[in-house]
Every structure is written in C-alpha cells, then in structure tokens.
C-alpha positions in Angstrom: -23.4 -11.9 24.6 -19.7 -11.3 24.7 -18.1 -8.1 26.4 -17.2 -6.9 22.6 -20.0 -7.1 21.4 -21.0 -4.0 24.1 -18.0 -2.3 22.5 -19.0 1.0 20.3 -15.6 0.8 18.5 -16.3 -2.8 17.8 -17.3 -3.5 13.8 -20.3 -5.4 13.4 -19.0 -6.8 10.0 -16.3 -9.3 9.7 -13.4 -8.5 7.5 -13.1 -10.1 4.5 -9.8 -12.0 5.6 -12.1 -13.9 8.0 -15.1 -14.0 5.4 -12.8 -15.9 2.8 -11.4 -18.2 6.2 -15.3 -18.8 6.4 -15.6 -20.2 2.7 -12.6 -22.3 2.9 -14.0 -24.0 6.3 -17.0 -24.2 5.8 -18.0 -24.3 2.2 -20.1 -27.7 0.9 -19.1 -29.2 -1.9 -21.6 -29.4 -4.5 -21.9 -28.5 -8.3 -22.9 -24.9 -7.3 -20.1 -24.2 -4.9 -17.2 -25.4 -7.4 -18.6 -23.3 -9.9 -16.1 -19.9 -10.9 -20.0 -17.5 -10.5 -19.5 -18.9 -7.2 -16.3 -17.8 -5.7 -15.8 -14.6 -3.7 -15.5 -11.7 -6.6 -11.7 -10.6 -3.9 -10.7 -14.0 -4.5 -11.2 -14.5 -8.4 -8.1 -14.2 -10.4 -10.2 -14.9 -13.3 -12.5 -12.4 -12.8 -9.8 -10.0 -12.1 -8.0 -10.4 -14.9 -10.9 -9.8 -17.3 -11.2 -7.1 -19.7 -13.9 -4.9 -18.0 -11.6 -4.8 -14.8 -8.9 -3.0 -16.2 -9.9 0.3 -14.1 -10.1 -2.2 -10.8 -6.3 -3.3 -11.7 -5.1 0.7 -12.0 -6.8 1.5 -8.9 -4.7 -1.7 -7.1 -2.1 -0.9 -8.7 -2.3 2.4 -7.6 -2.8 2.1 -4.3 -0.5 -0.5 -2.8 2.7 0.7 -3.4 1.1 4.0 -2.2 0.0 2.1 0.9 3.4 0.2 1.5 5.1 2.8 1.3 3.5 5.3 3.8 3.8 2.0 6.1 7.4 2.2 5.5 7.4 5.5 6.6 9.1 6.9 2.8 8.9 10.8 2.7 10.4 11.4 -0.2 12.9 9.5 -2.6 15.7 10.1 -5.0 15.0 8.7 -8.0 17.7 7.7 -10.5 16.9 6.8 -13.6 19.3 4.8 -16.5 20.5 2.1 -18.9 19.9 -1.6 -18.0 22.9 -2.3 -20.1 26.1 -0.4 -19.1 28.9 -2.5 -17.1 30.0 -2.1 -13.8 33.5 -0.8 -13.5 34.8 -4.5 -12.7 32.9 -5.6 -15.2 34.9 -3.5 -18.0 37.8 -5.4 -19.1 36.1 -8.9 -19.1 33.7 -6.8 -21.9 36.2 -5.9 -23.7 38.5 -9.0 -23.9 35.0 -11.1 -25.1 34.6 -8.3 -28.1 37.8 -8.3 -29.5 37.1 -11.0 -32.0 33.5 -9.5 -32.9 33.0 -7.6 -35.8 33.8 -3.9 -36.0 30.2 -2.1 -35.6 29.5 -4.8 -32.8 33.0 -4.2 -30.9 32.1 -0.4 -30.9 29.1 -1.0 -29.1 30.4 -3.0 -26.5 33.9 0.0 -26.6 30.9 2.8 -26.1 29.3 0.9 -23.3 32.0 -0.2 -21.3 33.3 3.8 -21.2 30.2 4.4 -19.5 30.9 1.9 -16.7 32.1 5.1 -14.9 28.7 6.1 -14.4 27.8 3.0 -12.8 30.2 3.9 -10.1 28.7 7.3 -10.3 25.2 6.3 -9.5 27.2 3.7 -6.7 28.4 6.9 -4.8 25.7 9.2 -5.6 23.2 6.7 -3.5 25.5 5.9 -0.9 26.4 9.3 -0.7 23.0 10.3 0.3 21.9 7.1 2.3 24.3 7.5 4.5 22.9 11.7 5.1 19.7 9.7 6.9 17.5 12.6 6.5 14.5 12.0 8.9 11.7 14.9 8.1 8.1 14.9 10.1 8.8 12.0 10.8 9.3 9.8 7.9 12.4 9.0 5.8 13.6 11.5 3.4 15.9 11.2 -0.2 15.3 6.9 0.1 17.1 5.7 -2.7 14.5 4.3 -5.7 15.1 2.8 -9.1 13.6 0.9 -11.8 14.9 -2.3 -9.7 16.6 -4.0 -12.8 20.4 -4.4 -13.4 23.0 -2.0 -14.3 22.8 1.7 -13.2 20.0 0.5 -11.5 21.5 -2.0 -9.5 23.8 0.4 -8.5 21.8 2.5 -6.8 20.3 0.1 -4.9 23.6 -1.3 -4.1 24.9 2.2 -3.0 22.1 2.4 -0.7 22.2 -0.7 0.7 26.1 -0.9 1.6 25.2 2.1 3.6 22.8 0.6 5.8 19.8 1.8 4.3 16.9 0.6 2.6 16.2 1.5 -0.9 13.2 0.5 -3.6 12.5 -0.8 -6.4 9.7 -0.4 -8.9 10.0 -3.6 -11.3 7.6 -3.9 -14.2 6.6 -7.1 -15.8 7.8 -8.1 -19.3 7.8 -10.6 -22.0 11.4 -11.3 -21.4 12.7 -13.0 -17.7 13.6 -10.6 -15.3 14.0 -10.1 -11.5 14.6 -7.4 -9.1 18.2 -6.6 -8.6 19.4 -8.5 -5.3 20.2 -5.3 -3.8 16.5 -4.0 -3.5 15.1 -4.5 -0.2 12.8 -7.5 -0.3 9.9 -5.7 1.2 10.2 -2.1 -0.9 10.4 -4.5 -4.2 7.2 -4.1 -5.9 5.8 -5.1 -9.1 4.3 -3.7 -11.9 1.9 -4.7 -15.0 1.1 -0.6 -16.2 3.8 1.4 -17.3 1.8 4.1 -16.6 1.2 3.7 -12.8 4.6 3.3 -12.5 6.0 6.0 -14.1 3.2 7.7 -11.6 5.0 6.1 -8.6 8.3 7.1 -9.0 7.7 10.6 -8.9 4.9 10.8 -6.6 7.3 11.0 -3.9 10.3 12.2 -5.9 12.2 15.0 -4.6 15.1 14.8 -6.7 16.1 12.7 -10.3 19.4 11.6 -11.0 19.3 10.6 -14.5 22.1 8.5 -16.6 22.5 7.4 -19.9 20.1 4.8 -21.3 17.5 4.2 -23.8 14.1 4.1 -24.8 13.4 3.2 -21.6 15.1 5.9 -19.7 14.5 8.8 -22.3 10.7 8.4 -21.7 10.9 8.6 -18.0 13.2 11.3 -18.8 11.1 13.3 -21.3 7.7 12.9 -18.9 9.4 14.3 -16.0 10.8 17.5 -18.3 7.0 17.9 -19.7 5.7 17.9 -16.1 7.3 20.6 -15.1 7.4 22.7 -18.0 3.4 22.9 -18.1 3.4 23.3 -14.4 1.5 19.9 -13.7 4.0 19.1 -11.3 6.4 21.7 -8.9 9.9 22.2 -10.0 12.5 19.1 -8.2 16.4 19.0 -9.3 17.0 16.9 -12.1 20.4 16.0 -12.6 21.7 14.7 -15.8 25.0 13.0 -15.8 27.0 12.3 -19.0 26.6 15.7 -21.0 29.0 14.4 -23.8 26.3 11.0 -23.9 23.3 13.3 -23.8 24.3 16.3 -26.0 25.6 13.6 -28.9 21.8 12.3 -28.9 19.6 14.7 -28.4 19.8 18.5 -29.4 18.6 20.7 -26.7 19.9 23.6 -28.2 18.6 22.9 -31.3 14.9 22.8 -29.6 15.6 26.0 -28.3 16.7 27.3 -31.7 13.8 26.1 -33.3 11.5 28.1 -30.9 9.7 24.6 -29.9 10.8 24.7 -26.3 11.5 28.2 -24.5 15.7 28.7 -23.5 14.6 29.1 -20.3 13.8 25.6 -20.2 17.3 24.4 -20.2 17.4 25.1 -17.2 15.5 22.6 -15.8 18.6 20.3 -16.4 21.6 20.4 -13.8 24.3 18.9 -15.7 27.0 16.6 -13.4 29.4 14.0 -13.9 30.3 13.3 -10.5 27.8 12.6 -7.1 29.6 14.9 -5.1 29.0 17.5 -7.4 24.5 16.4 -8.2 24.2 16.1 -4.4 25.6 19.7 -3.5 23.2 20.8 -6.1 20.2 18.9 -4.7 20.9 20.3 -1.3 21.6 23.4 -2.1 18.0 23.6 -3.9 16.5 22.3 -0.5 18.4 24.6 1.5 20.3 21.4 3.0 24.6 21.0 4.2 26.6 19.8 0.9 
C-alpha cells in the first residue's frame, strides 16, 4: 500500500476528470462501448441537451459564472446596462455622411442615434472612472465593471475598464444572429449564456450599483426587472442611475404612472437621473458612504 492511501484526508473515490481519463484509455471497442447508453451521463452532450434536462442546464448555468467569479475574487460590480446600437463618438460623422442620401424617416434614425454617441463616452468615463478607484473590500474586488458584453454602450464599458488596468465582465447570451464578446471583455470573465433568465439573475447577484443608458427592448427589460425588484422588496435598494432624461422621459411616462395611481410617487425615486459620470459616481458613493 502507498503512504496515501494511510492518509485520512485522502478521497477514496477518484474524480471524475480521472474517471473519464480511464474511459478514454482504457475502453474496448465493441458494439456496446460505441453505443450513446454507454457513454458517461458528464460527458453526453446529447443527453444534456435533451428536453428533460432543462432543470440540469439552469443549475449549470447557474452555478459557474457563480463559481468563476468568486474564483476571481468579484465582490460586487457595477452594472451598466444599454443600446447595442448607438455610435461611438468617432464613429458619428462617418454615420451621418453614409445617411445623407437615405430616405427621410431612415436618415432620422441614424440623426437620433448618432446624438446619443455622447453617452457612449459617458459610459467610457463612468467605467474608467470607477476602475481606476480599485476598491478592495474583505478581500475581494469591489464596483468590477460588468456588461451585457456586446457592442456599443457595452463595449464601452468594458473598454473604460480595461484602459484603466482593470478587469471587467461580460455576460454574453446566445442568439440566432452572429455575435461575439466585445474585444474589450476580459477573456476569462467572458461567459456565455443560453437562458435569459439566469442571466438577468447574474448581473445583479453581485450588483451594487446600475448605470443604465438608452436602448431597447433589450435594455428596458433589464431595466424594468430591476425597478420591480426593489419596489416589492425582493431585492435591497442599490443606486440606479439613469442617464439621458430627455431619451427616457420622451418614451416612457413615469409621471404619468404615478398619476394614474399604478406605481406610488415615492417610487420615482428609485431613479437617480445623470448625464455625466462624474456626476452618477458621486451619487453611487455618496449612497455607500464612499470619497466622490
């Protein structure tokens, strides 16, 4: 007997890494061994992927971002939220030039987008801005930058964060349509998503503060979930910062909610409105206590 097999501590059953590095060395091949019942049930796509294992894939996807993560030693994160679509500030005049021949209702568009491109450098600063604070907490790695990992606002948030030094995430979701992480996320704090659901979970998990800009569909849900949280006291109160009141008000009617008796006023003010990152982190700090 070897000296570890003495050991107490020692595990008497081997992991499955070395279980499936048993199948693939040792395995005979016959009819029953290249059957699909045969394979190990860790290492069966197919099985995976079936119907009936739909809870199996929440709880995986659930739990390895959750586990990477705390690896990475993430405390908490900023989370900023907004359009995939809206051109960075370099990006403006090119945009414009190309839509001058288009039609009039099309031009518009590309006119309405472009004058958003200010909140591109916006969420730029905002995350650098607070990158470069480096706020280490019991330990682990507080305000790390987070967004939906795509382009746009998105991209610059991760791009703030990473021309400070830091390291930033970015939660990706699978779609019918080609699409990557933005090349700004950090490689090993890029994950990947099939349920909407877990993560809209993950981003705020660890979510101490929202910066949210204009967008769509996209970003109005995340927005929208995040109000309702809080407002029914499922999760504690964080600072959500809304830039582009003139965007936001022209779309949706908060005060007409409030009017209508279908939210309480007091509810308005969960919403910090800011058009500049100087001005959404000295109300994030000041929230936590924390130097402007």
């Amino acid at each position: 007997m070897t000296d570890k097999e003495h050991e107490l501590a020692q595990r008497k059953f081997y992991p499955a890494e070395e279980e499936a590095r048993f199948e693939d060395a040792g395995t005979k091949d016959t009819p029953q061994t290249r059957h699909p019942a045969y394979r190990l049930a860790f290492r069966d796509t197919d099985f995976l992927l079936r119907e009936e294992l739909r809870p199996v894939r929440f709880q995986l996807e659930l739990l390895k971002p959750e586990m990477l993560l705390d690896e990475a030693g993430v405390g908490s994160t900023l989370v900023m939220y907004g359009s995939a679509r809206i051109p960075p500030p370099e990006a403006a005049e090119t945009a414009l030039e190309g839509a001058k021949d288009l039609p009039d209702d099309e031009r518009r568009i590309v006119e309405n987008l472009v004058a958003k491109s200010k909140y591109y450098g916006e969420a730029y600063k905002l995350a650098k801005l607070v990158s470069e604070k480096s706020i280490i907490e019991g330990g682990k790695r507080q305000f790390v930058v987070c967004s939906g990992g795509g382009p746009s606002i998105m991209e610059a948030a991760n791009k703030g964060a990473s021309d400070a030094g830091a390291e930033s995430i970015g939660l990706n979701i699978i779609l019918p349509h080609e699409q990557a992480p933005n090349q700004y996320v950090t490689p090993y704090l890029a994950l990947n998503f099939h349920y909407f659901a877990l993560r809209k979970m993950h981003f705020l998990l660890r979510a101490r503060a929202v910066a949210v800009f204009p967008g769509g569909f996209g970003t109005f849900d995340e927005f929208f979930e995040l109000l309702t949280l809080i407002q029914t006291g499922k999760m504690q109160r964080i600072p959500i910062v809304l830039f582009g009141k003139e965007f936001w008000t022209r779309v949706v009617n908060f005060e007409a909610l409030a009017e209508e008796g279908t939210i309480n006023r007091t509810d308005l003010d969960l919403i910090h409105w800011s058009e500049t990152a100087e001005d959404a982190w000295c109300h994030i700090s000041e929230f936590y206590d924390l130097k402007c």
